[in-house]
C-alpha positions in Angstrom: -107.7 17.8 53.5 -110.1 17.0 56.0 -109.3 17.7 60.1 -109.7 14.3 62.4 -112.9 15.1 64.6 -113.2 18.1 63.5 -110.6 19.2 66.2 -106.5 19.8 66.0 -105.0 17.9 69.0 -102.9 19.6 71.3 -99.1 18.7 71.5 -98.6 16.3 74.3 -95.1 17.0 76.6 -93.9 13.6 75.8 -94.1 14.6 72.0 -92.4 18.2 72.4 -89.8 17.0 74.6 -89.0 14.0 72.0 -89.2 17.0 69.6 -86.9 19.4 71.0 -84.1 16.3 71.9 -84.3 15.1 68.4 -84.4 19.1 67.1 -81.1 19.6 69.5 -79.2 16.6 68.7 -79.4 17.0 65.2 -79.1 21.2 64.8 -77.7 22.4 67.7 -75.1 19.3 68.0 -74.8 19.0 64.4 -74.8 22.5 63.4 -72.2 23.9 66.3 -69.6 21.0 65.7 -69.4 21.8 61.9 -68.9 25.4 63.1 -65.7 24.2 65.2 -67.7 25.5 68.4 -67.3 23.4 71.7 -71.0 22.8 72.5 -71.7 23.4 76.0 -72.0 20.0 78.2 -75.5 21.5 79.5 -78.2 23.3 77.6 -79.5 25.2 80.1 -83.6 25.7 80.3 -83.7 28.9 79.7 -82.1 28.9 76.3 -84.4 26.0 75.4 -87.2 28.3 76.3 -86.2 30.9 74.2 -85.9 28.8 71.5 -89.1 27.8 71.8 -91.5 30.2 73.0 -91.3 31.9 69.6 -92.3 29.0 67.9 -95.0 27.7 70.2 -97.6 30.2 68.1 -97.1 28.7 64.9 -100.1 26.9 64.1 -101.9 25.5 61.1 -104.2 28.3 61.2 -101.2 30.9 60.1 -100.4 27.5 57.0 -102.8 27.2 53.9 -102.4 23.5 53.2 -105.6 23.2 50.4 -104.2 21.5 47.6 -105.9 24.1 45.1 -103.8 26.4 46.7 -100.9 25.5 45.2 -99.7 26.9 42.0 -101.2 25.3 39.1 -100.7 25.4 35.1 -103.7 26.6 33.0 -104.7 25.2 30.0 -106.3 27.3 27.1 -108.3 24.8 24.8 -110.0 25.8 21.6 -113.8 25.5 20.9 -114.0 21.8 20.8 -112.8 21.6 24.6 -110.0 19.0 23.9 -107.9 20.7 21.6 -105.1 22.2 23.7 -104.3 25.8 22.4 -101.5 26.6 25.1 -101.0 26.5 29.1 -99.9 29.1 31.6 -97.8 28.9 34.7 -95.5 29.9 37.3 -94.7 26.4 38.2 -95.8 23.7 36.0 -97.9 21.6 37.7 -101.2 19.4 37.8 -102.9 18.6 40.9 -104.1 14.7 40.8 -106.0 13.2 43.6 -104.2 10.3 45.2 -106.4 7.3 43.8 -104.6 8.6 40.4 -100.8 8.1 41.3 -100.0 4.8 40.9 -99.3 2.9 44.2 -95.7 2.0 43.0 -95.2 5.5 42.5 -96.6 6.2 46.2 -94.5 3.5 47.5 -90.8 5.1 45.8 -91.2 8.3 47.2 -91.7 6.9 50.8 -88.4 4.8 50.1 -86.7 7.3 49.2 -87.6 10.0 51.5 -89.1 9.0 54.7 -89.1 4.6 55.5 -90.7 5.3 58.9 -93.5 7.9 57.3 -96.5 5.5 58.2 -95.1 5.1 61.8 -93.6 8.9 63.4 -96.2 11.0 64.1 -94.3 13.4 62.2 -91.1 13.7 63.3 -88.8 10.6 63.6 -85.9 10.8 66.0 -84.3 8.0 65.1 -83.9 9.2 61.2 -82.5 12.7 62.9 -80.2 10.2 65.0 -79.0 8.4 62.2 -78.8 11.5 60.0 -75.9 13.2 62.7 -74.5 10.2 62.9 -73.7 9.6 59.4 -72.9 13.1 58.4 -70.9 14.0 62.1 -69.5 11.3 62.9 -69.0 8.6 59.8 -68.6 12.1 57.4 -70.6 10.9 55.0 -72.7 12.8 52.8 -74.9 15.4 54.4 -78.3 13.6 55.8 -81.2 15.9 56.6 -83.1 14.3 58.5 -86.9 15.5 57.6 -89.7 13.7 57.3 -91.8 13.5 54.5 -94.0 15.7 56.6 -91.4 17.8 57.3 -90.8 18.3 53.7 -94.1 18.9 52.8 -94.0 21.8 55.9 -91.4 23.7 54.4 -92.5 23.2 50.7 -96.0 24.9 51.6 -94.1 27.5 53.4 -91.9 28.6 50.8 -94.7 28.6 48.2 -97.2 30.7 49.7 -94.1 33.5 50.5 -93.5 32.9 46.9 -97.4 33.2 45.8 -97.6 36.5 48.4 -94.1 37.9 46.9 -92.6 38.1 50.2 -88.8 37.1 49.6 -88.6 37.7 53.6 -90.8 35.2 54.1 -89.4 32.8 52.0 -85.8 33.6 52.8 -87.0 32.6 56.1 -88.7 29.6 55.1 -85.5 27.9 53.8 -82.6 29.4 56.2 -80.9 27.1 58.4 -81.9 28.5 61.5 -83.0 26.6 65.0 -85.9 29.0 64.7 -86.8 27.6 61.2 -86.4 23.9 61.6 -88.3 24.2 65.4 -91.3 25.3 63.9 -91.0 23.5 60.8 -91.3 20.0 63.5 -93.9 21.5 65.0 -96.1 22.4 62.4 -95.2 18.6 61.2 -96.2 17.1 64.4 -99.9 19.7 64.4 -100.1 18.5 60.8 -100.1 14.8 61.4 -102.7 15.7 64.1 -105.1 17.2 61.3 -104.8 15.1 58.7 -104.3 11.4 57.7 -101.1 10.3 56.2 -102.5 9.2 53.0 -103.3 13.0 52.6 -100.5 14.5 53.6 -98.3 11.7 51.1 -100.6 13.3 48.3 -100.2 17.1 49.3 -96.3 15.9 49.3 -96.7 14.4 46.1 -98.2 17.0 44.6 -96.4 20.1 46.1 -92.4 18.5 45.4 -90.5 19.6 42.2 -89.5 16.9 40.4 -87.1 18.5 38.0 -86.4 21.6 36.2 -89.2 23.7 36.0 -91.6 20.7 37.1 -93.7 20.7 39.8 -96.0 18.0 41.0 -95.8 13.7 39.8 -98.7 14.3 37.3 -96.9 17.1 35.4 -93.1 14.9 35.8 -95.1 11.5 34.7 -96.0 13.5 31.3 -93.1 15.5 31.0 -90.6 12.5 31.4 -92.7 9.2 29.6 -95.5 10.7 28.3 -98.1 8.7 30.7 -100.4 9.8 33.7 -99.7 9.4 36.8 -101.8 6.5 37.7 -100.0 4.6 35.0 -96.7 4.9 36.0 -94.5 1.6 36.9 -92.0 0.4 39.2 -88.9 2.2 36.6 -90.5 5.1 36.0 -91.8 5.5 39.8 -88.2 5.1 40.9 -86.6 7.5 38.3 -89.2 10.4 39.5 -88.9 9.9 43.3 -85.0 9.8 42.8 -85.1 13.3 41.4 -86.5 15.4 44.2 -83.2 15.2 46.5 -81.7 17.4 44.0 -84.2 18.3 41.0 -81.4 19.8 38.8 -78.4 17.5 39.1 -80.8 14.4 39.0 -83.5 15.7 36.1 -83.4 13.1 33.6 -83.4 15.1 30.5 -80.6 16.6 31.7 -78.6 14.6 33.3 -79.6 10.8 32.3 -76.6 8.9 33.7 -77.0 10.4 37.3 -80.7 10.3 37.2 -80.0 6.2 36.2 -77.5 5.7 39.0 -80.3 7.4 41.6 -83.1 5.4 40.5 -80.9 2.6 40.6 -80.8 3.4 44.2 -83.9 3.8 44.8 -84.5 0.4 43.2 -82.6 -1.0 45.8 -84.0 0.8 48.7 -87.9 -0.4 47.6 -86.7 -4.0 47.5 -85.2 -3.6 51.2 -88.4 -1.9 52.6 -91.1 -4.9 51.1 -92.2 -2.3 48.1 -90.4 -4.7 45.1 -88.8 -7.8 44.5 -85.2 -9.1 43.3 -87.1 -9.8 39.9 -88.7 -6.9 39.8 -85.7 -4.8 40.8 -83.5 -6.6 38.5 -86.4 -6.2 35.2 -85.9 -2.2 35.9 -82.7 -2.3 36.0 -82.2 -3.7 33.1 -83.8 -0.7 31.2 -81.6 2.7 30.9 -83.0 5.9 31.5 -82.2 6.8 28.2 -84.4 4.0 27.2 -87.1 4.3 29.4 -87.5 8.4 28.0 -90.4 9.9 26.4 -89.7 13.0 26.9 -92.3 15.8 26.3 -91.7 19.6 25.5 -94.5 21.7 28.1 -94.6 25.0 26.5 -95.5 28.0 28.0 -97.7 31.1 26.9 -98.8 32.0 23.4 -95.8 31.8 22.0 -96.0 27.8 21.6 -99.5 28.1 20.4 -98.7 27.6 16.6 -101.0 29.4 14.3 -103.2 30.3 17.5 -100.9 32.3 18.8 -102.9 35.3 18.1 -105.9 34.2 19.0 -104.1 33.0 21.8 -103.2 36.5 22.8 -106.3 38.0 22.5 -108.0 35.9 24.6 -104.6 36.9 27.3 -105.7 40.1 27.0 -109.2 39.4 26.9 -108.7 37.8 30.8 -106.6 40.5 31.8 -108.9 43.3 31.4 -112.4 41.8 32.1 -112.8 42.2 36.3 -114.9 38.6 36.6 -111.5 37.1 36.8 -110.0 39.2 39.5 -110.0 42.9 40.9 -106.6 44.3 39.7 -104.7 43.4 36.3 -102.2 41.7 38.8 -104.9 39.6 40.8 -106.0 38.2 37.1 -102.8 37.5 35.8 -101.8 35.6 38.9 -105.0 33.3 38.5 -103.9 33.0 34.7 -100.5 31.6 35.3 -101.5 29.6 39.0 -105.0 29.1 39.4 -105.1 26.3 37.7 -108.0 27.1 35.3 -109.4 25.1 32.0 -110.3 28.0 29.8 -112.6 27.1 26.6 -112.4 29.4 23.7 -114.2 30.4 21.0 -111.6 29.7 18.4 -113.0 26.8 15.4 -110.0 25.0 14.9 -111.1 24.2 11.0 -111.9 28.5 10.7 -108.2 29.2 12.3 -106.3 26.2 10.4 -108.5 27.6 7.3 -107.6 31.3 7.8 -103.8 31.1 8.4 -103.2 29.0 5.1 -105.3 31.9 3.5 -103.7 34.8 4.9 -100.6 32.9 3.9 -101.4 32.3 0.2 -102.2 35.9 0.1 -99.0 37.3 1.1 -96.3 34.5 2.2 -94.7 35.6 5.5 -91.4 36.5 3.9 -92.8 38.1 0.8 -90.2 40.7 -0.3 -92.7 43.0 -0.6 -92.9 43.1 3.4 -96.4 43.8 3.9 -99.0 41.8 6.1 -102.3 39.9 5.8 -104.9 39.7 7.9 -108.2 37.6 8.4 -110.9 37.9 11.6 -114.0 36.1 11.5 -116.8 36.2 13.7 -120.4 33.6 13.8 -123.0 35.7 13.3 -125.9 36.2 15.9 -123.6 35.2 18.7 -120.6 37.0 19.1 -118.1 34.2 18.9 -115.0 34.9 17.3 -113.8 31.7 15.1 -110.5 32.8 13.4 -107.7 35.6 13.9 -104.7 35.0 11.6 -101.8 36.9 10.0 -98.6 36.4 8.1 -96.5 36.8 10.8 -95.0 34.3 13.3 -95.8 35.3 17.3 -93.0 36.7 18.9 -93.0 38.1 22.6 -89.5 38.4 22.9 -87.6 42.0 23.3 -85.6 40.8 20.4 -88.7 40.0 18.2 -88.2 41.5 14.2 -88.4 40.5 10.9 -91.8 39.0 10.3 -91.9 38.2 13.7 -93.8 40.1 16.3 -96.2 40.3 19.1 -98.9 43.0 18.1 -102.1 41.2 17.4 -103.1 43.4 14.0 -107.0 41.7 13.9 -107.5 43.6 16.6 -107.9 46.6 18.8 -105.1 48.8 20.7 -106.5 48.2 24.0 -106.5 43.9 23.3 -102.6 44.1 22.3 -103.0 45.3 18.2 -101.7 48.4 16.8 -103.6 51.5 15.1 -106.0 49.4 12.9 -106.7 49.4 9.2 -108.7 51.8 6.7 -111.8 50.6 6.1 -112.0 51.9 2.7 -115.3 51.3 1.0 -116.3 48.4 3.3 -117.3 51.4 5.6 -120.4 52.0 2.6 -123.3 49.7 3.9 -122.8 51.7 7.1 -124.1 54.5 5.4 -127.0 52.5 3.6 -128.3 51.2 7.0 -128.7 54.9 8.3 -129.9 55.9 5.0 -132.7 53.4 5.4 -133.1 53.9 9.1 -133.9 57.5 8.5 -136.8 57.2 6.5 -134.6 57.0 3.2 -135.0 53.9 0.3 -131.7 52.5 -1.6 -133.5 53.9 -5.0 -133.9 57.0 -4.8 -132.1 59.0 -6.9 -129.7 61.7 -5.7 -128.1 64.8 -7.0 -124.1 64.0 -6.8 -121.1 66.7 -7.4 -117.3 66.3 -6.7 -117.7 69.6 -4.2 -119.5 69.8 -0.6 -119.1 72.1 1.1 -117.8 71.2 4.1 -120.9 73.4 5.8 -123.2 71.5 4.1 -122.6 68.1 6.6 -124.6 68.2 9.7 -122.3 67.3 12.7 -119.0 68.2 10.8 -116.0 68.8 12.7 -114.9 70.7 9.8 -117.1 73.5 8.6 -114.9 75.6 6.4 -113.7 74.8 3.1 -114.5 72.4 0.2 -114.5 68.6 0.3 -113.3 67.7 -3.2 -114.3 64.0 -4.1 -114.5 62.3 -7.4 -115.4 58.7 -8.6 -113.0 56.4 -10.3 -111.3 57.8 -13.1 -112.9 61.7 -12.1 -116.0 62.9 -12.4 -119.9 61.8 -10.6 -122.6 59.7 -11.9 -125.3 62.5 -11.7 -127.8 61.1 -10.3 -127.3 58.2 -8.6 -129.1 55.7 -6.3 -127.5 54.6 -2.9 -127.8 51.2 -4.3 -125.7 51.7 -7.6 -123.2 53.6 -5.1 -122.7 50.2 -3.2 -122.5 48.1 -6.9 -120.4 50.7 -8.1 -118.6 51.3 -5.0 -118.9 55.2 -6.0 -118.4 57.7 -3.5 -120.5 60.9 -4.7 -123.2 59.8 -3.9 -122.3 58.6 0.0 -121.8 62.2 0.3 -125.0 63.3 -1.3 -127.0 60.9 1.3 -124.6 62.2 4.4 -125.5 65.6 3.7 -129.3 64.5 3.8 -129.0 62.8 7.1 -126.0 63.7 8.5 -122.6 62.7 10.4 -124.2 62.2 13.4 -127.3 59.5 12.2 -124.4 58.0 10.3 -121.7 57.9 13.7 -124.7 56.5 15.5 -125.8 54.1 13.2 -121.9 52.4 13.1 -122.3 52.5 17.1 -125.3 50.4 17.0 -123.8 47.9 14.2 -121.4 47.6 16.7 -118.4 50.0 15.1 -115.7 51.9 17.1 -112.4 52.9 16.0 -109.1 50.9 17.0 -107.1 53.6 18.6 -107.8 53.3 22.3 -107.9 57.0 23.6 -110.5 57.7 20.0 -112.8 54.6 20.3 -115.7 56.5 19.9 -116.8 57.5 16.4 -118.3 60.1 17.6 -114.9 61.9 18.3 -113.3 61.4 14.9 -116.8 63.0 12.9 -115.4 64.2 9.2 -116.8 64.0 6.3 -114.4 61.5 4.7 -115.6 59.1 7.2 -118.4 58.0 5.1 -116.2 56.3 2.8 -114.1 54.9 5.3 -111.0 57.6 6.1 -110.9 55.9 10.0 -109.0 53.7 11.8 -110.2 50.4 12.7 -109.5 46.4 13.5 -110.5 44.3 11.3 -112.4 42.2 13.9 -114.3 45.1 14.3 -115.7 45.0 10.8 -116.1 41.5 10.7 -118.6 42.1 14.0 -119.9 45.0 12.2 -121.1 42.7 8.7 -122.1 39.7 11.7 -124.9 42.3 12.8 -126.6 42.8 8.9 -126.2 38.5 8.8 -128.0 37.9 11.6 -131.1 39.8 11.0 -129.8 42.7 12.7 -128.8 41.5 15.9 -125.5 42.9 17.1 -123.3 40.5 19.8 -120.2 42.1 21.7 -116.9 39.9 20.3 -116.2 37.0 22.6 -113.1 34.4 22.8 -114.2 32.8 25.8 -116.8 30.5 26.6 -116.2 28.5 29.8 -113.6 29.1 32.2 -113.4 25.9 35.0 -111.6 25.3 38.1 -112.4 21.8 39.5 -115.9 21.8 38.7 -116.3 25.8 39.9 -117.3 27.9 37.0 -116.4 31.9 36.7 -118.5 34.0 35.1 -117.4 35.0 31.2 -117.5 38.1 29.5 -120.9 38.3 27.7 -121.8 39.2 24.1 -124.7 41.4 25.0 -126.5 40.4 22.3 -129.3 42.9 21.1 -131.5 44.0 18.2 -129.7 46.4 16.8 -131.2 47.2 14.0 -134.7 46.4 12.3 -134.8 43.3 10.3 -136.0 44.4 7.5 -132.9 46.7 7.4 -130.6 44.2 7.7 -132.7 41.7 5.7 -132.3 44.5 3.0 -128.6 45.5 3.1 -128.1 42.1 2.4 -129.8 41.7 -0.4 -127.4 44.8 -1.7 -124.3 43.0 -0.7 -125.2 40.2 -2.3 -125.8 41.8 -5.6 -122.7 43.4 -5.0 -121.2 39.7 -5.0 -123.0 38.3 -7.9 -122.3 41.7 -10.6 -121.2 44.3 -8.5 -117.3 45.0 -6.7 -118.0 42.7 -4.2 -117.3 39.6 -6.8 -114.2 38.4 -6.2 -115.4 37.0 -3.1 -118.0 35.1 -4.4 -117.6 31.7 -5.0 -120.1 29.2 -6.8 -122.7 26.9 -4.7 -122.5 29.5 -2.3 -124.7 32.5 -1.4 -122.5 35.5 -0.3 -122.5 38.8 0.5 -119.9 41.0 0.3 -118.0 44.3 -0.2 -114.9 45.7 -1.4 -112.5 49.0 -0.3 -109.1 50.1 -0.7 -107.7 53.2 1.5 -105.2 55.4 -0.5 -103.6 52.0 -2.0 -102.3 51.8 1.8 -104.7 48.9 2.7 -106.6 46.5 0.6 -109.7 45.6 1.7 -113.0 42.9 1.5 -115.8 42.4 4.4 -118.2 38.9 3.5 -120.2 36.8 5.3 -122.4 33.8 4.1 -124.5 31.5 6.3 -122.2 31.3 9.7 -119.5 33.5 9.1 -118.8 37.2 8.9 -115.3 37.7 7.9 -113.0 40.6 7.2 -109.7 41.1 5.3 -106.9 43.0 4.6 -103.5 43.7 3.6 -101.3 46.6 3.7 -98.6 47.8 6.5 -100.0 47.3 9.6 -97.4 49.7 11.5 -96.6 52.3 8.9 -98.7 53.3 5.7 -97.0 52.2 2.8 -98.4 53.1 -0.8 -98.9 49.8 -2.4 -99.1 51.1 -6.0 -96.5 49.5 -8.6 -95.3 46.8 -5.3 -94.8 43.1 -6.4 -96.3 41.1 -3.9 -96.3 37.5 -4.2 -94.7 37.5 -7.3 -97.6 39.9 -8.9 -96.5 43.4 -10.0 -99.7 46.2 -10.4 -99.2 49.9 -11.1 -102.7 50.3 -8.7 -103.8 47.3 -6.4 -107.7 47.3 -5.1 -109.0 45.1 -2.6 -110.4 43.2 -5.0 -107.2 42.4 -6.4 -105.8 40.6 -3.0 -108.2 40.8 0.0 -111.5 39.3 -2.5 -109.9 36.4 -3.4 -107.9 35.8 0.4 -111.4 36.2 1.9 -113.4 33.7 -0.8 -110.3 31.3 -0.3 -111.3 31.1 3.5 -115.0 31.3 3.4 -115.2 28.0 0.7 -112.6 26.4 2.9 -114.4 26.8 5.9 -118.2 26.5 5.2 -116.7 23.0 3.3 -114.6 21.5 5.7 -117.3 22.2 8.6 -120.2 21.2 6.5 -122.2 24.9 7.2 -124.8 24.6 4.9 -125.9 27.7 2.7 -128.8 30.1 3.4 -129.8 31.2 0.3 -133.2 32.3 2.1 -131.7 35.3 3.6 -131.5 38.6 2.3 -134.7 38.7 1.0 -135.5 42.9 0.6 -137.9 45.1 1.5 -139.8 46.8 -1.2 -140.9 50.1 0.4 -137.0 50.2 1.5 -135.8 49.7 -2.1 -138.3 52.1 -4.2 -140.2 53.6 -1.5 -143.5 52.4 -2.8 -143.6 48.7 -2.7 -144.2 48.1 -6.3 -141.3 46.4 -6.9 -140.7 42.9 -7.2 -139.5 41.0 -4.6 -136.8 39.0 -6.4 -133.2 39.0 -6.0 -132.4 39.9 -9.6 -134.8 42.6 -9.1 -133.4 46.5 -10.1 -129.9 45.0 -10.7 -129.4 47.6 -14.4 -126.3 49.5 -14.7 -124.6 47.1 -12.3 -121.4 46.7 -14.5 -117.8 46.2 -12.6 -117.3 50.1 -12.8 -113.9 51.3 -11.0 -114.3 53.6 -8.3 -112.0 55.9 -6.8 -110.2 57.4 -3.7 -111.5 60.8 -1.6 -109.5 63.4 0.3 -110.6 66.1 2.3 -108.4 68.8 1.1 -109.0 71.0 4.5 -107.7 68.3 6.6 -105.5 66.2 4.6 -103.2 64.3 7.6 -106.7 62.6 8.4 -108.4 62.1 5.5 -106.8 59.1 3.6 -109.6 56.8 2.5 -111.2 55.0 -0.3 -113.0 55.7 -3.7 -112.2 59.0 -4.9 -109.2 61.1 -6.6 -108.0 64.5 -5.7 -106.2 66.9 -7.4 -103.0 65.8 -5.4 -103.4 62.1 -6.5 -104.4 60.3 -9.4 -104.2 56.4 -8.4 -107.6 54.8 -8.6 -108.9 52.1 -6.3 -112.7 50.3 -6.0 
């Protein structure tokens, strides 16, 4: 709102002595009479003074009466900008200039609430007159008196003690007090002063509740008949304004028959002022409420987002933690729920529509078998997660159970998920990036054995003892190239190559792929260093893995996960956290892994994610038969998938899920076929077109010498689907449940 001249006007004495008669007749006549106190023939000047001297402070200056403001709802919308994922408020409301509220709609409320608003300068004497009169002296129903203004004063008040969590204030704001209703008029009279009345009839219009839990005539013209508020008409206009002298008792939805008997009334009182006509009048009548009903549900939070409800949440969490939206956790979640914001996401509505029918065909969400399904997928090269889905239905509540629940298992502790998942074997191609990174080729041959000592492993947390690891069905493939042991999915020879280069260049390596561990207090690798690590004995989210394959798609460039592109507030934009992308690793490197990975798809473990038409690249793992694993990308998408117990580790060998009983499930069993199920979905639907370009190795990195051809069939012998198997380290069993080898204290085999 803009101030007249610049300037606020002083208060004439003709205007506060009008003020303090019309403040006296109708409070302290009115109020002491219905006390059954004799008022005193003569007010004598000094009480007056001390009634108003208090008062005579209160200014505008002490009164915030921006529009923006006011509490607002914010509105989370998915990638495309227009599809509406959820919104987020206190009070549900929309502001709307005035030029958008239709003028019928502008004309009811004045009807209703204040005839004489375009003529009192703010407070009208003869309305407080005629309000004591009726309610003292005829007995009829109580008559406040305010002016629109008036209104308007004490709605502003009682919203910013309610924004500042002052209940004092706001206590204050609504008692019935001589104090409160002096400076409520005065502030009315300053107000009218400062602004014009078409700005104060929008700041009204915009401020009032207009039902249960609706706040403002754009939010009650959508709640109640589905329209804006610029379309509404002379019923619907009536219907609204009626509600605001008691927005309980007169709600619509609530109560239709009094809501139709008010705007009825209302009706009436627009034909008498010059706003309608007999006809017109008459035509609205004629239509119940009932009738004239369109109602629409406004949900609130994540937990009416549908099958975004995670994603939903992450982003929550996401704006909670991340300082460009506030200074303290309380500061952002205040501008979440009443600032008013338009928040564009990452998410691809076709990638999370995609992913939750996947996850779902998986593992249905009330599979007997109880266990869950989970799909995150990231675009590579930019950071922008598309898709986070489970087989589980969003629940915030206290009472959430059952397949319902609020932990978000895609991703990390600290963004609302649990412990994460083991990685299993999908950990491998960490290893064959450091391998090749430290001067290392993915043909070399190595000596294997199914005991290292623990000694043996540079930067081992563990240096006493024997780690005891075995391939698929016992024994070692002696030797063995780092490339067979990703075809294969064997595990020997990860721990032949981490001896050569050690924990550390391999903990370092992950780092810069952009790996970390789920658990928030062990995020860092480099704390949880073990040799089982290498074949993926860690806890992680599955996001994190999908980022981590994104980084060998894009040519090595590694982004920072990010949900949230744009976040508006009329026409102001706040800065977003950033993806931070970098190269993180050479390109001939990544260039190269890939090529592995997609051998791996074509002949290798990584085939049942593999789809025809399609160039893919992908990996298998499963942890101890506790989590079932696949990592794939193709041109656009990194994805990552499991199943297992997200809460508790549950061995999975001899369950029936969905109707399938196995004595020993893999990954490739489950998780290959849920991840190909998304990835031809998605790439389809969206029209990403393949890549089959990429991938294309580096000779001196495959044999060392550059002899070898430069093909993508080229050393692809002894690439059969051989099983693999599950590790333990013996000397520190409680943390070393992972993939790919058997021990003498288990015998279940996995790939």
């Amino acid at each position: 709102m803009s101030e007249e001249n610049g300037k606020k006007k002083h208060l004439t004495g003709k205007r506060i002595f009008t003020l303090i008669l019309s403040y006296l007749l109708f409070c302290v006549m009115g109020g002491v009479v219905a006390s059954g106190v004799v008022m005193p023939a003569v007010v004598g000047a000094s009480a007056i003074t001390k009634a108003i001297e208090p008062q005579m402070s209160a200014g505008l200056d002490d009164v915030k009466f921006d529009l923006q403001d006011l509490p607002q709802q914010s509105r989370m919308y998915a990638s495309d900008g227009t599809t509406l994922i959820a919104t987020f408020y206190t009070q549900n409301r929309i502001i709307v200039p005035l030029k958008d509220i239709s003028q019928v709609m502008q004309q009811a409320v004045v009807a209703r609430e204040d005839r004489r608003f375009f003529q009192h300068a703010g407070v009208d004497p003869t309305g407080v007159l005629r309000a004591f009169v009726q309610t003292y002296v005829h007995r009829g129903d109580t008559q406040g008196g305010s002016t629109l203004t008036q209104q308007y004063v004490k709605n502003i008040l009682i919203d910013q003690a309610n924004s500042s969590n002052d209940p004092i204030a706001a206590y204050h704001a609504q008692e019935d007090t001589i104090a409160r209703k002096l400076r409520e008029m005065l502030l009315a009279v300053q107000l009218e002063k400062s602004y014009s009345k078409a700005e104060i009839l929008q700041g009204y219009l915009n401020i009032a509740q207009f039902g249960s839990g609706v706040y403002g005539v754009e939010t009650a013209a959508r709640r109640y008949f589905n329209v804006s508020a610029s379309q509404l008409n002379l019923g619907q206009a009536a219907t609204i304004a009626a509600i605001t002298k008691n927005p309980q008792a007169f709600d619509p939805t609530l109560h239709p028959e009094a809501s139709q008997e008010q705007r009825d009334i209302v009706l009436d009182l627009m034909q008498s002022q010059g706003y309608a006509t007999a006809e017109q009048v008459q035509e609205a009548k004629s239509v119940s409420v009932k009738d004239m009903l369109n109602v629409q549900e406004v949900p609130v939070g994540c937990q009416t987002a549908g099958n975004a409800a995670y994603f939903c949440d992450y982003v929550v969490n996401k704006i909670l933690s991340s300082a460009q939206f506030g200074e303290t956790r309380a500061d952002r979640r205040n501008l979440l729920y009443q600032g008013g914001l338009n928040i564009t996401t990452t998410m691809d509505v076709t990638a999370q529509n995609t992913a939750s029918d996947a996850v779902r065909q998986a593992v249905p969400e009330n599979d007997p078998s109880g266990v869950e399904s989970v799909i995150a997928a990231i675009r590579p090269g930019t950071g922008e997660v598309l898709a986070l889905a489970q087989n589980r239905t969003y629940d915030a509540s206290a009472d959430a159970g059952g397949t319902s629940t609020s932990i978000n298992y895609a991703v990390d502790q600290a963004d609302g998920g649990a412990q994460g998942v083991l990685p299993g074997s999908t950990f491998k191609p960490i290893n064959l990036v450091s391998w090749l990174q430290n001067g290392h080729y993915a043909n070399e041959a190595l000596p294997t054995s199914t005991q290292y000592a623990n000694s043996s492993f540079p930067c081992n947390s563990t240096t006493t003892g024997v780690w005891r690891v075995q391939n698929s069905g016992g024994g070692t493939v002696n030797p063995e190239s780092p490339y067979q042991g990703i075809l294969r999915s064997h595990n020997t020879v990860q721990a032949s190559m981490a001896q050569r280069i050690g924990l550390c260049a391999i903990a370092d390596t992950a780092t810069q792929l952009g790996y970390h561990n789920a658990i928030t207090n062990q995020s860092d690798i480099h704390d949880t260093m073990f040799a089982p690590m290498i074949i993926g004995s860690l806890n992680v989210a599955p996001l994190t893995m999908a980022n981590v394959y994104a980084t060998i798609a894009a040519n090595g460039v590694k982004c920072d996960p990010i949900a949230i592109s744009k976040v508006e507030k009329d026409g102001k934009s706040y800065d977003v956290p950033s993806a931070n992308c970098t190269q993180a690793i050479p390109s001939n490197v990544a260039q190269t892994v890939a090529y592995v990975l997609h051998q791996s798809a074509v002949s290798g473990e990584g085939k049942s994610a593999n789809f025809p038409n399609r160039t893919v690249y992908s990996k298998t793992g499963t942890a101890e038969s506790f989590f079932l694993d696949t990592a794939a990308f193709t041109n656009g998408v990194s994805a990552f998938a499991t199943v297992g117990n997200m809460e508790t580790q549950v061995d999975l060998s001899g369950k029936t899920i969905n109707g399938v009983t196995r004595r020993t499930w893999y990954g490739e069993s489950i998780a290959g076929p849920m991840i190909r199920n998304f990835l031809s979905s998605y790439v389809t639907q969206a029209n990403i077109p393949d890549d089959p370009s990429y991938g294309q190795p580096d000779n001196t990195l495959m044999n060392g010498s550059g002899r070898a051809s430069n093909s993508r069939s080229m050393d692809n012998s002894d690439s059969s689907n051989a099983e693999t198997s599950r590790s333990q380290d013996r000397s520190n069993p409680a943390t070393s449940t992972t993939e790919d080898g058997n021990t003498d204290t288990t015998t279940d085999e996995t790939n």
